[in-house]
N, C-alpha and C positions, 0 to 999 in steps of 0.2 A: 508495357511495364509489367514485371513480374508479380504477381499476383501476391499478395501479403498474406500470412501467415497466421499473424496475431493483430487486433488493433488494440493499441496503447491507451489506456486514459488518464490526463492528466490534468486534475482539477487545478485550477490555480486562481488568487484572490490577493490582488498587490503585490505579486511575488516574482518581478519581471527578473531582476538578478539573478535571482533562485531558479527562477523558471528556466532561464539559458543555461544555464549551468545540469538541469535534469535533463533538460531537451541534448543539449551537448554529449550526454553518457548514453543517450538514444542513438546520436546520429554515428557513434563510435564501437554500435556492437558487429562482430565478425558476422551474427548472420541478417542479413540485412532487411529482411523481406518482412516487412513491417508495416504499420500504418498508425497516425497518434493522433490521437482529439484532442486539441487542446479548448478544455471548456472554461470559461471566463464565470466568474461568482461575483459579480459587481466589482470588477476591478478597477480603478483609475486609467485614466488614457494614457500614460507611459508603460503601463503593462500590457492593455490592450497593444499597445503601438509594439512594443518588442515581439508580441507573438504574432502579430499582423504580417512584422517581417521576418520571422523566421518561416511563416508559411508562404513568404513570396520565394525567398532561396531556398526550401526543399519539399517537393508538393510532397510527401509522405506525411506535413504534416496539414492538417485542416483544424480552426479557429472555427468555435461551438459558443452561446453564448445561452446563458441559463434566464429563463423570461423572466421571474422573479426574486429579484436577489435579497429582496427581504423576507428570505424563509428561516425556517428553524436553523439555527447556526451548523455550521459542520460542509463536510463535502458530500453529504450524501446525495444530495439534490443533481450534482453536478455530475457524481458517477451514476445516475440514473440515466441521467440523459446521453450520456456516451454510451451506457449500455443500448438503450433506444435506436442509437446512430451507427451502431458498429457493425461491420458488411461483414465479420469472419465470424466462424463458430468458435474460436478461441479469442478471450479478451486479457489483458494485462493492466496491474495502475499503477501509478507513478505518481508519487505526489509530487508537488515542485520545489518542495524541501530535499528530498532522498537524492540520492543518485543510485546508479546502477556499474556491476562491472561490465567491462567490453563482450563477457562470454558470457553474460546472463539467460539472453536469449538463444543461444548456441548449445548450452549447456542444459537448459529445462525446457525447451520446445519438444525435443524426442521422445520424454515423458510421457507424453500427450499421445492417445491413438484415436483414431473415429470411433474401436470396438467400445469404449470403455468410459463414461463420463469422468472428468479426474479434476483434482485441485491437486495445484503441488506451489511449493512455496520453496525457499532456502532458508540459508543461516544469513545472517545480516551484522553489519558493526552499528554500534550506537555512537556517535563520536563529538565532542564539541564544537560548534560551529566558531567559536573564537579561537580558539586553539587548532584546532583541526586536529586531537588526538583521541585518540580511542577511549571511552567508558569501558565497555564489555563488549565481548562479541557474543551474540544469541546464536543458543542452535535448538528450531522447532525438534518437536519429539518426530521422530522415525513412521512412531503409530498416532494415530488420533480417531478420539470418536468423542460420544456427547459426553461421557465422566468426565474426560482428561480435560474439555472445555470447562466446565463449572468449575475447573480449579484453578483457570485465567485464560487470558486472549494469549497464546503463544504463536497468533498468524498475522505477522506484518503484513497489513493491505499491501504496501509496494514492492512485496516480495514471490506475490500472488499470481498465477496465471492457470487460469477456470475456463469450464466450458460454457458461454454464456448463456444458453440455456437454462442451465443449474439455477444461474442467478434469477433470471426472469421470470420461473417457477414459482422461487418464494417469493414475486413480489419487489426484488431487487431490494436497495438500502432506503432503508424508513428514516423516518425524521427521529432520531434518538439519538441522546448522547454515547459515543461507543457504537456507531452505525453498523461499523463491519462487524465487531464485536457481537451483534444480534442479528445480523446475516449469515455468521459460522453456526451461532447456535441452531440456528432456524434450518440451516443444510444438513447439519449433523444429525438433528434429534427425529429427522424425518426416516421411514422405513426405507426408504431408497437412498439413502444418503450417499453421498460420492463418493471413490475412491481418494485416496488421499498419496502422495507424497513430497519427499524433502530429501534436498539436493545438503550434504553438509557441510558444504563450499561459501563461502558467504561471499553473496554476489549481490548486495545492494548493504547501502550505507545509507542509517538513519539519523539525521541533523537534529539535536540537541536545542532546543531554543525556548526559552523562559516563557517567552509569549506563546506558545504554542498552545493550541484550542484542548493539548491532555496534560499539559501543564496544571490547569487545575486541578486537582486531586481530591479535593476537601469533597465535591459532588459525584465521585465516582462511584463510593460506597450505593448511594441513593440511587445514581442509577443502572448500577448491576443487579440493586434489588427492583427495578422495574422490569429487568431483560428477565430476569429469574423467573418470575411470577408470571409470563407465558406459558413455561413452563414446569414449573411445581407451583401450583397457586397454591397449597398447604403450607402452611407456618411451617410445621415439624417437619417437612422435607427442604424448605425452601431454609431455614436458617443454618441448619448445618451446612449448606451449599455457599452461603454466604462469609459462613464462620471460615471455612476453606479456603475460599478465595481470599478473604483478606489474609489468613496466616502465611497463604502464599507468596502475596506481597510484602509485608511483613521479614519472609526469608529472605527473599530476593535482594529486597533492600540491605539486610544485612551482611548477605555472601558477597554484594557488589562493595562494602565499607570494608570487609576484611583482605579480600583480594581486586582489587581495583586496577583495570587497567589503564586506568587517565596519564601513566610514564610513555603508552606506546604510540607513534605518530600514528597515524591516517594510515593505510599502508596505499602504496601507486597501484591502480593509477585515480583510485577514490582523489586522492589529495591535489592531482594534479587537475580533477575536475571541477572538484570547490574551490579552487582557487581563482584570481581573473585570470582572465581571456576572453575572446572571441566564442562566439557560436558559430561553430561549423558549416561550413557551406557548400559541400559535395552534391553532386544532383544525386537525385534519387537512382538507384540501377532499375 
């Protein structure tokens, strides 16, 4: 077997549909040489059971299971462990809401050199899961360092592919609301912090869902002032940072009411993967 490239990690928690449907845009990228943890977060047996079987039809992927599933809410526990388990020096995530495009990993693997430690991420669609049409499409900034963070999280986890070293250094993803969201900061604000770049291709697609663990909004404020106060524990430095970030939000909300893309479908082949079907059953090359 050809040696893997990147290993994938894809926390998932009752999300067997969903989950085939991620795993599906996995097993459909041109370049192939890959490997995916699927880590289980106290799921029920029909979820467990569908990832059960998709690691019997393609051994690329391998079923992880988190010892304590009554931890602090979130996936962070779950990409921890998959950080722990992963045999390549480049990792990737995938939630099992997202999908991914077929050239994702074709298209931002090259990015990546031994010489150079790197995060690089792309542009991504946010799109309704009922509808299956587009909100907006995101595109991260070009440049990034620790300012351009404090004025919002603009690095979709599932669009992420890092050297996992980097991560393991800080400590990987802590139990906080915004987990990734205080791992960027933590990367950034350090004097070594990584190279960064962004592909401006939108190559993953982010699922809309009411229930969703960032759905809640009302506690977010509170807890970006818990990420903040790491680092600027001063009032007078830490509130205008805060005042920031919320105006940001704030705009963004707004630019999405004025110009909204909610007329434009899903574009192929995002739509043809959230749709039903089958999980794919290729063997691994």
């Amino acid at each position: 077997m050809t040696q893997p490239l990147v290993t994938v990690i894809v926390p998932f928690r009752n999300q067997g549909p969903l989950l085939l449907q991620a795993c599906r845009s996995l097993q459909g990228q041109t370049q192939a040489r890959w490997q995916a943890l699927l880590v289980n977060d106290g799921s029920g047996q029909e979820a467990v059971a569908a990832a059960e079987r998709l690691c019997g039809a393609d051994r690329r992927f391998r079923l992880l299971h988190v010892p304590d599933p009554a931890h602090f809410p979130g996936p962070w526990l779950a990409r921890n462990l998959g950080l722990e388990r992963a045999s390549t020096r480049l990792v990737a995530f995938l939630d099992a809401d997202d999908l991914w495009h077929p050239e994702k990993l074709e298209q931002q693997l090259p990015l990546h050199t031994p010489r150079q430690p790197l995060l690089s991420v792309c542009s991504y669609h946010r799109f309704r899961a009922d509808s299956l049409t587009v909100v907006e499409t995101r595109h991260p900034p070009q440049r990034l360092d620790f300012g351009e963070l404090l004025r919002g999280n603009p690095i979709p986890c599932s669009s992420v592919i890092v050297d996992r070293g980097l991560l393991l250094a800080k400590g990987g993803f802590l139990p906080e609301r915004h987990e990734d969201y205080g791992l960027w900061l933590r990367l950034f604000a350090a004097a070594d912090r990584p190279a960064y770049r962004c592909l401006a291709r939108p190559l993953m697609a982010y699922r809309l869902q009411s229930d969703s663990l960032s759905a809640a909004r009302h506690r977010s404020l509170v807890a970006v002032n818990g990420l903040f106060r790491q680092h600027l524990p001063r009032r007078r430095q830490r509130w205008p940072a805060l005042l920031g970030w919320g105006l940001g939000r704030v705009r963004g909300s707004l630019s999405r009411r004025i110009k909204p893309g909610s007329g434009e479908p899903l574009p192929q082949p995002f739509r043809s993967l959230a749709g039903p079907g089958s999980v794919l059953t290729a063997p691994a090359p």
